[in-house]
C-alpha positions in Angstrom: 272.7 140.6 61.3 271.1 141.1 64.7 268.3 138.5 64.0 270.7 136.0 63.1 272.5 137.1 66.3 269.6 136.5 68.5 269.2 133.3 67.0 273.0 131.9 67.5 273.5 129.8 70.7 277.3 132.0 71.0 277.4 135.8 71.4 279.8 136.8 68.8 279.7 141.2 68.4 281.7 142.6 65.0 281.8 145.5 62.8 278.6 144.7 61.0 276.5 143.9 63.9 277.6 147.3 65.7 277.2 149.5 62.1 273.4 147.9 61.9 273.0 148.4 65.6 274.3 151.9 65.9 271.3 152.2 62.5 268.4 151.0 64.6 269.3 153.1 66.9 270.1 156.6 65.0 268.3 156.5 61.9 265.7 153.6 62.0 264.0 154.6 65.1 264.4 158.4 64.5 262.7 157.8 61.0 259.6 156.3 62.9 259.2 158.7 65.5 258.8 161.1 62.5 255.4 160.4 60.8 254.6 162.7 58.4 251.9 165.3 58.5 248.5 165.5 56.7 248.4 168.4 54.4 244.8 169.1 52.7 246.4 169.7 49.5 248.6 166.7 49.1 248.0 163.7 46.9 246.9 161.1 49.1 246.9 157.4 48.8 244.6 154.9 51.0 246.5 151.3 51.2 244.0 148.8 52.3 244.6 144.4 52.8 242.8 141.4 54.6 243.4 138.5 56.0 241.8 135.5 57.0 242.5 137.1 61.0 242.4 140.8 60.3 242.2 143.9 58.3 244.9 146.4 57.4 245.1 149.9 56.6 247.5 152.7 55.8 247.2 156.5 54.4 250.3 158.2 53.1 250.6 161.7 51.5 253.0 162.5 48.4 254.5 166.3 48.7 255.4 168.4 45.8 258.3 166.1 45.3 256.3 163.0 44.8 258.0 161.9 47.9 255.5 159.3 49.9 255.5 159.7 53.9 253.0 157.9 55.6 250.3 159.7 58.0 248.8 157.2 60.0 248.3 153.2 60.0 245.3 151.3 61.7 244.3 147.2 61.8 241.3 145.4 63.1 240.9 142.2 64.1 237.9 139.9 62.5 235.7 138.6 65.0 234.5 135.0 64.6 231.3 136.1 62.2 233.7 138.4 59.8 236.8 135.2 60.1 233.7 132.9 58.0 232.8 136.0 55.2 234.2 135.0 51.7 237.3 136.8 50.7 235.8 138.9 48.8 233.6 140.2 51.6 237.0 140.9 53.8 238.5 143.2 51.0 235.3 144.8 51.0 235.1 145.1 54.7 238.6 146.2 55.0 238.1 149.4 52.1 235.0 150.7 53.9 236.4 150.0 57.3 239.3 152.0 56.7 237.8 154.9 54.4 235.4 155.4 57.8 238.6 155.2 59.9 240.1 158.0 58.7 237.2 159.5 57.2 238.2 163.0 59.5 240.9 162.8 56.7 238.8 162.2 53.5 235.9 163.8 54.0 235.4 166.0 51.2 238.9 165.3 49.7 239.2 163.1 46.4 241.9 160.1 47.1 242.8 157.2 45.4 242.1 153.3 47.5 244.9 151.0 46.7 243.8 147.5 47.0 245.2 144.1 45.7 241.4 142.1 45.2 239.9 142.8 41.8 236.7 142.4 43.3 236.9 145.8 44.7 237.4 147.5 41.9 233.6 145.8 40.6 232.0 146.2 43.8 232.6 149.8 44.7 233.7 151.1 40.6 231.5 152.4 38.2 230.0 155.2 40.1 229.5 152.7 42.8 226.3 152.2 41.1 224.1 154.5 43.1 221.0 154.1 41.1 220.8 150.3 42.2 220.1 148.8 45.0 222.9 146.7 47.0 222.7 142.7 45.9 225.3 141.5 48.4 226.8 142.6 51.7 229.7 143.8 50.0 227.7 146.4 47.9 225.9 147.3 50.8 228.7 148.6 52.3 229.6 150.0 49.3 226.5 152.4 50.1 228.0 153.5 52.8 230.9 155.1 51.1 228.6 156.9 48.5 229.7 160.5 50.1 233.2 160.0 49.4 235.2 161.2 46.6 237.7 158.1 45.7 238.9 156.5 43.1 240.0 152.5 43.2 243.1 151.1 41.5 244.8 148.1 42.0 248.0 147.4 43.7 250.4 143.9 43.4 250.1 141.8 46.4 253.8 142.5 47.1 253.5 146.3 47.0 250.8 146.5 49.4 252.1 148.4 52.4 248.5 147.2 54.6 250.1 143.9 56.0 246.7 143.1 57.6 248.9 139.7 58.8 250.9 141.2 61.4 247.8 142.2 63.3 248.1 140.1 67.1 245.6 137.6 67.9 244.9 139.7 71.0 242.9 142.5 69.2 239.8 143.5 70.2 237.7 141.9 67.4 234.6 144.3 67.9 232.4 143.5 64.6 232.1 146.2 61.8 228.1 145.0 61.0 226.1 143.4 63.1 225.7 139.8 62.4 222.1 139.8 61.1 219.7 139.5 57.7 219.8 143.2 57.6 222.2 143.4 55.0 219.9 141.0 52.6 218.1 143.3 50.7 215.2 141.4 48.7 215.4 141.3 45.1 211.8 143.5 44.9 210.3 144.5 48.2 210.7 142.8 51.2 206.8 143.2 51.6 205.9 141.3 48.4 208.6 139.3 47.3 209.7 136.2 49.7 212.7 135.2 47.9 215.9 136.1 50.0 219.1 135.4 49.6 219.7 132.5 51.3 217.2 130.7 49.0 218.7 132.0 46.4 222.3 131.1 47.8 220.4 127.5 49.0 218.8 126.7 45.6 222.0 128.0 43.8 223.9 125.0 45.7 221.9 122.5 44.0 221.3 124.2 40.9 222.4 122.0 38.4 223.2 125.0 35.4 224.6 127.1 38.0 226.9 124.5 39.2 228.1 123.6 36.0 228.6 127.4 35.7 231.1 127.9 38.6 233.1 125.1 37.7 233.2 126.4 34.1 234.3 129.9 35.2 236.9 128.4 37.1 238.2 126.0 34.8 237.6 128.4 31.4 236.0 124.8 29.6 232.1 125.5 28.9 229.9 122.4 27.8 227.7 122.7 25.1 224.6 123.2 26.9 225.8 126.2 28.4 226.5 128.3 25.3 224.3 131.2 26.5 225.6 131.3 30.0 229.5 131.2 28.0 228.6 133.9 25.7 228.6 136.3 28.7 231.4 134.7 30.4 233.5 137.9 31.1 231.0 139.5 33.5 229.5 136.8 35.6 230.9 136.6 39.0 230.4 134.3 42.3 229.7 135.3 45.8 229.4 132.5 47.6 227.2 130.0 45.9 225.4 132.6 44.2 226.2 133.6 40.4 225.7 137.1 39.9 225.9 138.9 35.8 227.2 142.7 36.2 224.8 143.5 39.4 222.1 140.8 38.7 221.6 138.0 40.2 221.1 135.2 37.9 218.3 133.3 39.6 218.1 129.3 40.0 215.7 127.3 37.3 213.4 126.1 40.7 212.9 130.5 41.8 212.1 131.2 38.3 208.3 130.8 38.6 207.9 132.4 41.8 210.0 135.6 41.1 208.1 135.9 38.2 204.5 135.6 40.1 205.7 138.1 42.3 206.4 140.7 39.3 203.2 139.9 38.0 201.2 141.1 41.0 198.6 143.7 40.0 198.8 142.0 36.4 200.9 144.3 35.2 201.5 144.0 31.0 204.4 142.3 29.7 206.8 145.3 28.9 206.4 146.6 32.6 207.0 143.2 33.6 210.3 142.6 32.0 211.9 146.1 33.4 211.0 144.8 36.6 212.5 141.6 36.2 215.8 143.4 34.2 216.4 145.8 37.3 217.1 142.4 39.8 217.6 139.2 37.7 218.9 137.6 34.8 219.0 134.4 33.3 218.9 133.1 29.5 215.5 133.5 27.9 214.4 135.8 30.4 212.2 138.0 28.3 210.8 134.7 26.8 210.1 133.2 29.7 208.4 136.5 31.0 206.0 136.8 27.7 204.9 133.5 28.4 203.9 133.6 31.9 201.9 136.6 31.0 200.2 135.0 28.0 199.1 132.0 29.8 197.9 134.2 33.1 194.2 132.9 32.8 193.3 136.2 34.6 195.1 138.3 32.1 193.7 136.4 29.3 190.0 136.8 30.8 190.0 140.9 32.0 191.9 141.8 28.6 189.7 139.7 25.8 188.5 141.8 23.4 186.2 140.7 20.8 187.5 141.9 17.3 186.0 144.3 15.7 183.1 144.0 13.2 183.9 144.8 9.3 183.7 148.6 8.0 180.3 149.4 6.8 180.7 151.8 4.0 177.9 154.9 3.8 176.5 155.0 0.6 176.1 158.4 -1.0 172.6 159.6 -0.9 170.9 160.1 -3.8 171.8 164.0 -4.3 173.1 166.7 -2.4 171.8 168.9 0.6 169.4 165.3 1.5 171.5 164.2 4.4 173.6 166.6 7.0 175.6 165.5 9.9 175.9 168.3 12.8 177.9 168.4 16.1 179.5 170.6 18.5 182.9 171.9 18.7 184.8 173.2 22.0 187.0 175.4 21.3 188.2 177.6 24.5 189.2 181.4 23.4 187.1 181.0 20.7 184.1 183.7 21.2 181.9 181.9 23.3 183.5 178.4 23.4 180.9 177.0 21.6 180.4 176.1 17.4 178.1 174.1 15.7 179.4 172.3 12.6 177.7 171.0 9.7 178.8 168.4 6.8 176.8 167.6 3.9 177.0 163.4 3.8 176.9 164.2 -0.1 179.2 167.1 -1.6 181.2 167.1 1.9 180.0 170.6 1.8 180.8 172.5 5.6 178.9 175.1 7.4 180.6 176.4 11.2 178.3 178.8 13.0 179.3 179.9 16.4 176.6 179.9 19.1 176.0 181.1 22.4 175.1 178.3 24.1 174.8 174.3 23.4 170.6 174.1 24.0 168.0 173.1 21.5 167.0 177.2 21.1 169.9 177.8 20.1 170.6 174.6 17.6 167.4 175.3 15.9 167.7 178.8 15.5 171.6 178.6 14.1 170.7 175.6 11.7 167.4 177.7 10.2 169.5 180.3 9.4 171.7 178.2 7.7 168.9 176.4 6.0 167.6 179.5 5.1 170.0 179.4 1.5 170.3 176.2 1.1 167.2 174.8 1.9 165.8 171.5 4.4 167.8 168.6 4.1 166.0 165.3 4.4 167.9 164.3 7.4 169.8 165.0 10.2 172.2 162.9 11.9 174.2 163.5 15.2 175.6 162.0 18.2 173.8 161.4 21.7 174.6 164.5 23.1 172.3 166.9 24.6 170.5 168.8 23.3 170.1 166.5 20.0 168.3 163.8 22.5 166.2 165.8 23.1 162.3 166.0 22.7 162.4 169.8 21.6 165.1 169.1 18.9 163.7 166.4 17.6 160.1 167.6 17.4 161.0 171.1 15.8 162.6 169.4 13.2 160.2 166.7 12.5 157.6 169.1 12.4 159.3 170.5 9.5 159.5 166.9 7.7 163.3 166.4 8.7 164.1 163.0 9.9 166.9 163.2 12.7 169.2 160.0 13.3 171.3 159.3 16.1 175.0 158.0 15.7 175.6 154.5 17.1 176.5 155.4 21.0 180.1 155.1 21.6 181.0 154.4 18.4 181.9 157.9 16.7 182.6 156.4 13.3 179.3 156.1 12.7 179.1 160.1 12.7 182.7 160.3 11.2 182.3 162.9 8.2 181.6 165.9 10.6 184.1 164.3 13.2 186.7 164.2 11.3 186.0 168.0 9.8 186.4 169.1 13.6 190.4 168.3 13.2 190.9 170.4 10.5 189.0 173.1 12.5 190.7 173.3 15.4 193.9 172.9 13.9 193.1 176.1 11.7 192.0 177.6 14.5 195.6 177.3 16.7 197.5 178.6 13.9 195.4 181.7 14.3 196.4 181.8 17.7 199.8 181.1 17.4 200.1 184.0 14.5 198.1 186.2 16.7 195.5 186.2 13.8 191.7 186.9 14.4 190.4 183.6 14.9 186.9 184.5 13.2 189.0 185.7 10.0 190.8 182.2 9.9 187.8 179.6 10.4 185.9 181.6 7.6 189.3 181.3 5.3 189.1 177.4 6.1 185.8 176.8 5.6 185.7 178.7 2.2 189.2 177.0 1.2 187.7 173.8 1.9 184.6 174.3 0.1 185.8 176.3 -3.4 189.3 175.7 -3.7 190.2 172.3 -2.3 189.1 169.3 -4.0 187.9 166.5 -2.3 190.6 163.7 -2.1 188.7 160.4 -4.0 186.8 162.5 -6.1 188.9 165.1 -7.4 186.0 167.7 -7.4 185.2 170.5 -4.5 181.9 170.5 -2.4 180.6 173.3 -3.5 181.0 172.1 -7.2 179.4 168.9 -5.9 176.5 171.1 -4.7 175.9 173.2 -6.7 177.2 171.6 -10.5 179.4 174.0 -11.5 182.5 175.0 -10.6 183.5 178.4 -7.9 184.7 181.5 -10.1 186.1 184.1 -8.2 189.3 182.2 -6.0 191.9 182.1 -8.8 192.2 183.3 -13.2 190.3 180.4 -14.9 189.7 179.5 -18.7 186.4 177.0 -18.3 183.7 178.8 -19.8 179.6 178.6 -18.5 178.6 176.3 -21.0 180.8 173.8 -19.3 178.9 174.0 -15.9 176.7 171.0 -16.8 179.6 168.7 -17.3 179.5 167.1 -14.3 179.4 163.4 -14.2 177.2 162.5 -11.1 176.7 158.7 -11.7 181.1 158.8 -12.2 181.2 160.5 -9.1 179.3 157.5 -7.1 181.3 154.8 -9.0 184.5 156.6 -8.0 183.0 157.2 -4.3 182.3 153.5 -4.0 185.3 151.9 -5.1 187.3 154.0 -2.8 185.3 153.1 0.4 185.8 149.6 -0.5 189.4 149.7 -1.0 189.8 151.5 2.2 187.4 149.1 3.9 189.6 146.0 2.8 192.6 147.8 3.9 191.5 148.9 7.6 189.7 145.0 8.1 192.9 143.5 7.1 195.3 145.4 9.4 192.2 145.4 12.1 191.6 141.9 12.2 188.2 142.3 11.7 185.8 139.4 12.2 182.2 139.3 11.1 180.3 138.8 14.9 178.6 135.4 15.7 176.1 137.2 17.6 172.4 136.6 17.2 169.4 137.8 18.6 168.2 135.7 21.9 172.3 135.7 22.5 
């Protein structure tokens, strides 16, 4: 009544103008003199709006009641950089602007932002996304807000009490963030990677994907080329120019190549590549595109050729037991001294562990020569290159004695694989002693008589001491095989059966190995 008073070119005064005066003047104004106090255990609500000319902000308090009374209200003018930031950016600017307003309120107090842009609820929801780092100047101010307790919902334009279009033209308009690059953080490392976001923004302009992208989210009709970019329709956005997926920036066809040189430095492998690339970026065929930069990176391809292996060569048996022994040394800390020699017969697989004092040719010699001692001199001895079996005093001791000692092909410990592969089934006996808190000496003699009497060998289906010795252990469990059966052991069977199983396993590990017969001659 009054502003249709004002705006009459008579006075005219009646009933209904004085009840709405005498209003204005007893309950309106009294109502507004009478903000409401902040109580730190009251629900509290944070409205926030902007405009194309300002920001808006109010924070209101419900009592017991649910009854809403408002505590305080606060607007900002944009200054001319902030009056050209997308709209998004303002509703952004506006939520962190006002959360820091009244943050003597907030601080450590959980509230609930009301806001009428769904891009806040993206920007500063889900945790606010602390483990990433910021890909727009919106989420970099969402950083800001990371040591406040708030929850974001959405409000109808109409119930928004933050009228952030009332705010006078006269404002100070002081800028919240300086207007500078310092918000742009780089998709890897400022240091390394020179791809910022206004070449991003720049090449997403001209982009010809990406712009058929925008106009597709806008208009909901996707062409058929664009079938992988449709398929994630519901969580691409646009800022600006740029098309972003969830909190990646889905990078122009012409920065491809480039980003993907940059993640490449060091010439890191493939699968390190592509969680580099996952943390920033995203486009379709990423992964593809990623495996084929590093396959044809000619420095990759020249420091990471590897020739392919050779074809197994299968050890025949030797002629008879006890001919051929392989020895090495074992470290087993805990163990007495440390230190045990094993031995292997090539033959009947039959093992020997002695423990020693020390790894020198004194004491090598003198451990084998007791072991010798019942069994007899083998015809050879093969080991590694280890010291002391280089040695001129091991060799010569046992040469002297009409034992021929090989060395194992260096680096290549499959060549001396019998006794290596025994050492497993040592030390493995050897930490379930510990772990049982049983003498370790007790348990490796319990292996190494299980292994020789009681277990038979896998391909052959005899023991080694049977092997050895022709006839079979009496004495580990009740048997019915009488004497006169100790001779019934088929050596020549036992060969045939030996060499068919090498050559099937041989078959087996060049197949899956990729073996390759070397082109390699000598003069090469």
């Amino acid at each position: 009544m009054l502003r249709l008073l004002a705006k009459s070119d008579t006075f005219y005064w009646s009933k209904a103008e004085e009840d709405e005066f005498l209003y204005l003047k007893f309950e309106a104004l009294k109502s507004i003199a009478r903000l409401g106090y902040f109580h730190p255990n009251h629900v509290t609500e944070l409205y926030v709006d902007a405009s194309p000319i300002g920001l808006g902000a109010v924070l209101i308090q419900f009592d017991e009641e649910e009854k809403p009374r408002i505590i305080s209200c606060a607007s900002k003018a944009l200054s001319d950089t902030e009056k050209k930031y997308p709209q998004t950016q303002k509703e952004a600017l506006a939520m962190v602007w006002a959360v820091e307003r009244f943050a003597f309120y907030l601080t450590s107090k959980s509230f609930t932002i009301r806001t009428d842009s769904e891009a806040n609820e993206f920007i500063f929801g889900n945790g606010h996304r602390s483990s990433k780092r910021a890909i727009t100047r919106a989420e970099s101010w969402a950083l800001r807000l990371q040591s406040f307790d708030f929850l974001v919902k959405r409000v109808p334009s109409h119930l928004n009490l933050a009228l952030s279009r009332l705010i006078a033209r006269t404002q100070s308009d002081e800028p919240f963030d300086d207007d500078n690059d310092k918000h742009v953080l780089y998709a890897v490392d400022s240091g390394y990677m020179n791809i910022t976001w206004k070449d991003i923004e720049f090449a997403s302009e001209s982009d010809e994907d990406l712009c058929t992208v925008r106009a597709a989210l806008t208009s909901g009709i996707w062409p058929e080329h664009l079938r992988r970019f449709e398929v994630h329709c519901k969580v691409l956005r646009i800022f600006g120019s740029i098309v972003f997926k969830d909190d990646k920036t889905v990078l122009p066809s012409n920065l491809r190549s480039k980003a993907l040189a940059t993640a490449h430095q060091g010439h890191i492998g493939c699968a390190a590549m592509k969680r580099i690339m996952r943390e920033y970026f995203w486009w379709p065929g990423m992964s593809k595109d990623v495996e084929k930069f590093v396959k044809e990176c000619r420095v990759c391809l020249v420091i990471s050729k590897k020739n392919p292996p050779i074809p197994l060569t299968s050890r025949k048996l030797p002629d008879g037991p006890w001919q051929m022994l392989q020895i090495d040394f074992l470290s087993v800390p805990g163990c007495g001294s440390g230190e045990l020699l094993v031995c292997v017969d090539t033959y009947s697989r039959y093992l020997s562990v002695m423990e020693i004092k020390a790894i020198d040719a004194k004491t090598t010699n003198s451990s084998l020569s007791k072991n010798f001692h019942v069994w007899g001199l083998p015809l050879t001895l093969q080991s590694d290159n280890g010291p002391p079996f280089q040695g001129h005093e091991f060799i010569s001791y046992w040469e002297s004695k009409g034992v021929k000692v090989y060395k194992s092909i260096p680096l290549h410990l499959q060549s001396n694989g019998l006794v290596e592969r025994q050492n497993q089934g040592i030390i493995k006996a050897l930490a379930g002693a510990k772990e049982s808190g049983y003498d370790w000496r007790k348990a490796l003699q319990e292996y190494v008589h299980v292994h020789n009497t009681v277990k038979p060998h896998a391909r052959l289906g005899v023991t080694p001491f049977e092997l050895l010795v022709g006839w079979k252990y009496r004495g580990t469990f009740p048997s019915l095989w009488d004497a006169k059966d100790c001779g019934d052991l088929d050596r020549s069977d036992v060969r045939d059966t030996d060499d068919v199983a090498k050559l099937i396993s041989k078959q087996y590990a060049d197949q899956r190995r990729g073996a390759k017969c070397s082109d390699i001659v000598v003069g090469d």
